[in-house]
N, C-alpha and C positions, 0 to 999 in steps of 0.2 A: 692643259694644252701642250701640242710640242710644239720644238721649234728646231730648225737645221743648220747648220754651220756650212757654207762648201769648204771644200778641201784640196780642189783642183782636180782634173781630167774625171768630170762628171759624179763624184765621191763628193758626199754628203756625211756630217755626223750629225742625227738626228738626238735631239736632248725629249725626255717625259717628266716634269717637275713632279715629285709629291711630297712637295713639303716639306717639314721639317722636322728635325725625330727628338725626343726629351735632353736632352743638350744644344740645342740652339742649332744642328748641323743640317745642311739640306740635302734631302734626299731627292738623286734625280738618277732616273736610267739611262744610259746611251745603246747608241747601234750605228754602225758603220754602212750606210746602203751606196749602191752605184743608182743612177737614175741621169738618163738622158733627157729628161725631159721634165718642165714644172708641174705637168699632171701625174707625170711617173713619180717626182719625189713627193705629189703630197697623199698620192695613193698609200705610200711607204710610211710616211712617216704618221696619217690615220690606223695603217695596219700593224706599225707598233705600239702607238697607242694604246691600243684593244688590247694585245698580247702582256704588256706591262700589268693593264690594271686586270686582265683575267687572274693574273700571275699574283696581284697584289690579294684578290679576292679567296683565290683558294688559300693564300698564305696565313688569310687573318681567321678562315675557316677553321683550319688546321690548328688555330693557337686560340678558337675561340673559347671564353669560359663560358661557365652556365651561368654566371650575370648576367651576360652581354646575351646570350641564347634565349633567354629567358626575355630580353626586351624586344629579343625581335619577333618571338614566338605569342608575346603578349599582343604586338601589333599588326601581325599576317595572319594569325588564326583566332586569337581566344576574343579579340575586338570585332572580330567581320564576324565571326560562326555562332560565339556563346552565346547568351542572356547574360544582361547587367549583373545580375544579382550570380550568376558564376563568376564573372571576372571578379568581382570585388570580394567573393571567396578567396578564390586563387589568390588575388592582393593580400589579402590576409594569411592565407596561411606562409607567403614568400615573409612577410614581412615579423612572422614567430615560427624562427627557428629556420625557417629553409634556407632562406639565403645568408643566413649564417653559419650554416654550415655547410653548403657546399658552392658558394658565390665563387669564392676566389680560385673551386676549379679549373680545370681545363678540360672542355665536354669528354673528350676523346680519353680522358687518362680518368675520368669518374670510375671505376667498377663497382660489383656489385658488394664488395665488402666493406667502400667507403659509405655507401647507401643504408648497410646495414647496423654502421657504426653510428650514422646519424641516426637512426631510430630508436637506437640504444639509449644513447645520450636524451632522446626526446621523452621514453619511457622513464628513464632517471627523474627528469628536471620534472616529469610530473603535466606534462604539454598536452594539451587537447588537438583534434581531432587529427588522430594520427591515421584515419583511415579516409581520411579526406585529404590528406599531404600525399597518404602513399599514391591515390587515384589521379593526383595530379601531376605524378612525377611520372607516372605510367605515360600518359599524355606527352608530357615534356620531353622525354627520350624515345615516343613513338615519330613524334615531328622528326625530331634530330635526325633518327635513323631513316625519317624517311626522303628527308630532305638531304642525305649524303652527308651530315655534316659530322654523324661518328659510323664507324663499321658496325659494330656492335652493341645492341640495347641490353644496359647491366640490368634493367628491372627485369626484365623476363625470370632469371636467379633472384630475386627479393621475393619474398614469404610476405604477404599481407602483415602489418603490425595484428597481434592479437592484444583484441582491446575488452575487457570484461565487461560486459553490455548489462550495465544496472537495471533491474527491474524498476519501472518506475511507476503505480500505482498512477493511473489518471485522476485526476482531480473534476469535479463538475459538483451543479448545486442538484441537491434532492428536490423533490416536488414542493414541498413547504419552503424551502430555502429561493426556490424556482418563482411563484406566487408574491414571496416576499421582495424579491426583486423588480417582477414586475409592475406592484405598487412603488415601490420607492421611485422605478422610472416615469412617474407621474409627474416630478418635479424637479426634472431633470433637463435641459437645456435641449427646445426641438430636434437640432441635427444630431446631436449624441444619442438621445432617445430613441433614435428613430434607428441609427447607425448600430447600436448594442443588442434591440431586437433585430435584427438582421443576424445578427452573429448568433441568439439563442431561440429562436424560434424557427428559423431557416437554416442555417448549418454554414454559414459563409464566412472563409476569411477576411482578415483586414482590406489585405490589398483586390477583395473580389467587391466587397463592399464600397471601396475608394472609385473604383475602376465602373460604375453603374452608370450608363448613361438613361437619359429623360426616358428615348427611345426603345431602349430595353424592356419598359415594364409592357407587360399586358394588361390590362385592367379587367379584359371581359373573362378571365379563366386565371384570376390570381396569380401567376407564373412574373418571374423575372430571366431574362438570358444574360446569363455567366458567359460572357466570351472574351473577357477581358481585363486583366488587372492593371491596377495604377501603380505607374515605377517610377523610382527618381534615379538618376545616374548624376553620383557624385563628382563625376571627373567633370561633366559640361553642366553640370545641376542644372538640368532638366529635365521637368516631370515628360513622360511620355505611356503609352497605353503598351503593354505586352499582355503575352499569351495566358492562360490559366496554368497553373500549377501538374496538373496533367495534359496540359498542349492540346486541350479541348474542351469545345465550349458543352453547355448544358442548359437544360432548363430547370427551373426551382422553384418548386411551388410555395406561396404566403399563405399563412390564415387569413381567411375572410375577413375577419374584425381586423385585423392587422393592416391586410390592404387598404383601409379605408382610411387609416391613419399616413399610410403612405401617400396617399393619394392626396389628401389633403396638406400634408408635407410638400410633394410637388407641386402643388396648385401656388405654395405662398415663395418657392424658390422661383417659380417662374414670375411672379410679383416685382420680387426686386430686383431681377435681371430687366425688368418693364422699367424701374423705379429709376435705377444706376443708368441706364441709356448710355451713353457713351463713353462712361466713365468703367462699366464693366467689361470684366480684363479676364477671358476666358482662357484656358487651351488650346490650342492650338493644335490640329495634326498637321501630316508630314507636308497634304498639301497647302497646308494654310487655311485651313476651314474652323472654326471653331469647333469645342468638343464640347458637349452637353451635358456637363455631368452632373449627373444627383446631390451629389455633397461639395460645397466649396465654399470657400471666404464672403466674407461679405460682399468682397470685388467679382468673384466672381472664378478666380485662380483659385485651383486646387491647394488643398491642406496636404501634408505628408501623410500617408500611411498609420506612420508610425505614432503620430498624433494621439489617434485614437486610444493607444493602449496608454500613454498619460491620462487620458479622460478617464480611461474605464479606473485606474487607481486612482484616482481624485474622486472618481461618486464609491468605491468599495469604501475608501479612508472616511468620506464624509459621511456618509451612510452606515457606518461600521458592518456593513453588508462583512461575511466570510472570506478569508484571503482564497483570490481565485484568480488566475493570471486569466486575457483575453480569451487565448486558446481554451479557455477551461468550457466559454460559453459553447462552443462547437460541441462539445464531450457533454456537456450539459442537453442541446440539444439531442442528440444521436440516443442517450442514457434515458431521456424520459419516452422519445419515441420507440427505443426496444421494449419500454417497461408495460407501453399502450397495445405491445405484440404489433407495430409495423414492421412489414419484410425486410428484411435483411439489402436483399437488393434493393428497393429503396431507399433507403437509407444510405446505401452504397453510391447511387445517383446522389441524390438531395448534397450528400457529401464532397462531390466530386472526386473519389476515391477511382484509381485508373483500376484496380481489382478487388473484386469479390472482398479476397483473401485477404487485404489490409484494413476491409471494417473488420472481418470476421477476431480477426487477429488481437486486434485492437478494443472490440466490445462482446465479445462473446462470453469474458467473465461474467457481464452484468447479469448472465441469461441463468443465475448458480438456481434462485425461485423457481423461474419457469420449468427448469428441469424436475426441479422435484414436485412443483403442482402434474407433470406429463405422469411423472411414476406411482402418484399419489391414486390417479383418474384409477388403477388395476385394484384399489382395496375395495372397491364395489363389488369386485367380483372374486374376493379371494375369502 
């Protein structure tokens, strides 16, 4: 707030308080106005006001670091624009290595050789995903420059980290191993059961699996609709419903005998939601409507996600079933269905794969048979 002193023959000194600076002393601005009048002096003294704290604003801009950048970038953009599961990226990668090494900048005075220093040092210490740090610092200094607050974006000069891209052999169960599975899951706890074929008979992520609501299924044409997965945000820890993994929905077809196992699965979840009566404690959406989901607690409230993949290591350990991370079921899927000669683009659907090119990529090893039963079919005729 200001406040004015007179001074005599219509002379005013106008005071702006701001506080008080790391030794105890307080910081105030002044300014000398003539004003004949109390409307005139307090037009003056709102109009230095403005000019003070514009004054204060660009001053802190000028001297801001990439900490302080970085919180305010987390809360004007990467909170309103991203998806949970980005930001909590980003959180993590600030939290190994980045903002240890370039926190206590000053935006404006970062270049492109302290960025590249940091990379260096990242490559050293042996730090993962340094092609996810560099893609977020790209971001970080695109805000900056676009928002005035450096002249100059040093990443434009920064060379992507070259990171040596392991081959990683996919992992999934053969058709014996496949069988054997499916029997063990005879004695396995309904909603698990029911949750794990979904992942290898259907081709569905965890969080596509979590995210199913009652509504979703068809029953007259075996199909489920994928339009939505189940998220938890750490920061208000609240589950809530987001997009699919390709930012679009799909449909997905069940085996027949499968569906009926589902079916009779929802028949006995909508049981005890009858049973719990008012003691059942659903979801919630935005506008306060309950969510209906396929899989949840005995109350009623969604399980985590993440649950699941404890489950699935708890019946491989007890089962002594083959070591197979979750993911493996999806690969498992896709692996028996190439081996049955289903198309490719199907498969690429079923998957929810945004292209062609990334089942192709991903499963066209398995196809090593099929090529040579193709080249096999010309000994007939040679």
């Amino acid at each position: 707030m200001a406040s004015a002193t007179p001074l005599g023959n219509d002379k005013y000194k106008i005071y702006v308080e701001l506080g008080y600076n790391e030794k105890g002393k307080r910081i105030r601005r002044t300014k000398t106005v003539t004003a004949k009048s109390q409307r005139a002096l307090k037009k003056a003294m709102t109009d230095f006001e403005i000019e003070v704290h514009k004054n204060k604003d660009a001053a802190n801009i000028e001297k801001i670091t990439f900490e302080q950048f970085v919180e305010r970038w987390m809360d004007v953009y990467v909170k309103v624009n991203l998806m949970v599961k980005t930001r909590d990226a980003y959180n993590n990668y600030l939290k190994r290595g980045v903002m240890e090494g370039l926190g206590k900048f000053e935006m404006d005075k970062i270049r492109a050789y302290h960025i590249e220093m940091f990379f260096k040092k990242q490559k050293e210490d042996g730090a993962k995903s340094l092609q996810g740090k560099y893609m977020m610092l790209k971001s970080i200094f695109s805000k900056a420059l676009k928002w005035e607050v450096i002249k100059n974006n040093p990443m434009i000069n920064v060379d992507p980290p070259r990171v040596e891209k392991k081959s990683r052999e996919i992992q999934f169960y053969d058709e014996k191993q496949l069988k054997h599975l499916l029997k063990v899951l005879d004695d396995v706890y309904p909603k698990h059961r029911i949750m794990i074929k979904l992942a290898v008979l259907v081709g569905l992520r965890r969080t596509e699996i979590a995210g199913i609501r009652m509504e979703n299924i068809n029953y007259n044409d075996n199909s489920i609709l994928i339009d939505k997965t189940l998220q938890y945000d750490k920061e208000t820890k609240k589950f809530f419903l987001g997009p699919t993994k390709p930012k679009r929905s799909r449909i997905v077809h069940v085996p027949a005998t499968f569906m009926k196992e589902l079916k009779e699965y929802a028949k006995q979840q909508k049981k005890l939601q009858l049973s719990c009566g008012s003691a059942w404690n659903p979801m919630l959406d935005d506008e306060g409507k309950p969510v209906n989901l396929l899989f949840t607690k005995k109350d009623g409230f969604p399980a985590h996600p993440d649950s699941l993949t404890g489950r699935w290591r708890d019946i491989v350990k007890r089962h002594n079933l083959p070591p197979l991370n979750l993911h493996g079921l999806r690969h498992t899927y896709a692996s028996f269905a190439i081996s049955r000669g289903v198309n490719f683009k199907v498969i690429q659907e079923q998957l929810g794969h945004a292209d062609i090119k990334q089942t192709l990529n991903t499963y066209s090893h398995l196809t090593k048979k099929d090529k040579q039963k193709a080249s096999d079919v010309f000994n007939a005729i040679l």
